[in-house]
C-alpha positions in Angstrom: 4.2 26.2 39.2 8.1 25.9 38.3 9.0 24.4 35.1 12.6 23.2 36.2 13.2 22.4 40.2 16.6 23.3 39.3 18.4 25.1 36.3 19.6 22.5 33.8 23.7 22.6 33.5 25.7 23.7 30.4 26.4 20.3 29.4 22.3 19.6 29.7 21.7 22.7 27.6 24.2 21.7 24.6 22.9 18.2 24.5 19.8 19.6 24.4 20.1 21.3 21.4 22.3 18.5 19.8 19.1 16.1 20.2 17.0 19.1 19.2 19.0 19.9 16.0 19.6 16.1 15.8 15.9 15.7 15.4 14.6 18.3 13.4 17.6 17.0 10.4 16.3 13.5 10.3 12.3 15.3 10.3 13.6 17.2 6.9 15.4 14.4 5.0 12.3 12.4 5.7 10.2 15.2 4.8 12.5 15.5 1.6 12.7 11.8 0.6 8.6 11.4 0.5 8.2 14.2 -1.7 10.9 14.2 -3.9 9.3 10.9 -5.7 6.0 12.6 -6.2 7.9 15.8 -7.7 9.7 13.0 -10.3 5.7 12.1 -11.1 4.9 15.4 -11.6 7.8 16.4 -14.0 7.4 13.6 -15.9 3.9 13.6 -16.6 3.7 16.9 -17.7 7.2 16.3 -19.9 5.1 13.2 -21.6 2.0 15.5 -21.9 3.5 17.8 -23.9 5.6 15.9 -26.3 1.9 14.1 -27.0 0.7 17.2 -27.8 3.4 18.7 -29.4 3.9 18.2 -33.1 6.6 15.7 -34.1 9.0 16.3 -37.0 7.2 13.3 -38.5 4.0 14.8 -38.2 5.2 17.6 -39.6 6.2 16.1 -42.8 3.5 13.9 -43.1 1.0 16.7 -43.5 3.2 18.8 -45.5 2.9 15.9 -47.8 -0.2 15.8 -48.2 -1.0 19.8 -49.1 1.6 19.4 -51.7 0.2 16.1 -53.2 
């Protein structure tokens, strides 16, 4: 069993790999675009978790006060 009856011509070949190319771009923007928003989750819930457990200058201060009180 052939795979091609006949060889494909240059022209074929190059367009070929322009739709190839052409195709495997708009799979990785895609592939980009969907996971880029759950990256900009990921960041930011871990920023927020660790200013909550972080102490603040506030806190700080506030419990400073009250050893020297």
């Amino acid at each position: 069993m052939e795979l091609w009856s006949y060889r494909p011509t240059p022209k074929q070949l190059a367009m070929t790999v322009v739709c190839f190319v052409t195709g495997a771009s708009l799979f990785a923007v895609g592939a980009h675009l969907s996971l880029a928003p759950k990256q900009a989750r990921t960041n930011t819930k871990a920023r927020n978790d660790f200013h909550q457990t972080t102490p603040q200058k506030d806190d700080i201060i506030n419990s400073l006060g009250t050893y020297i009180s």
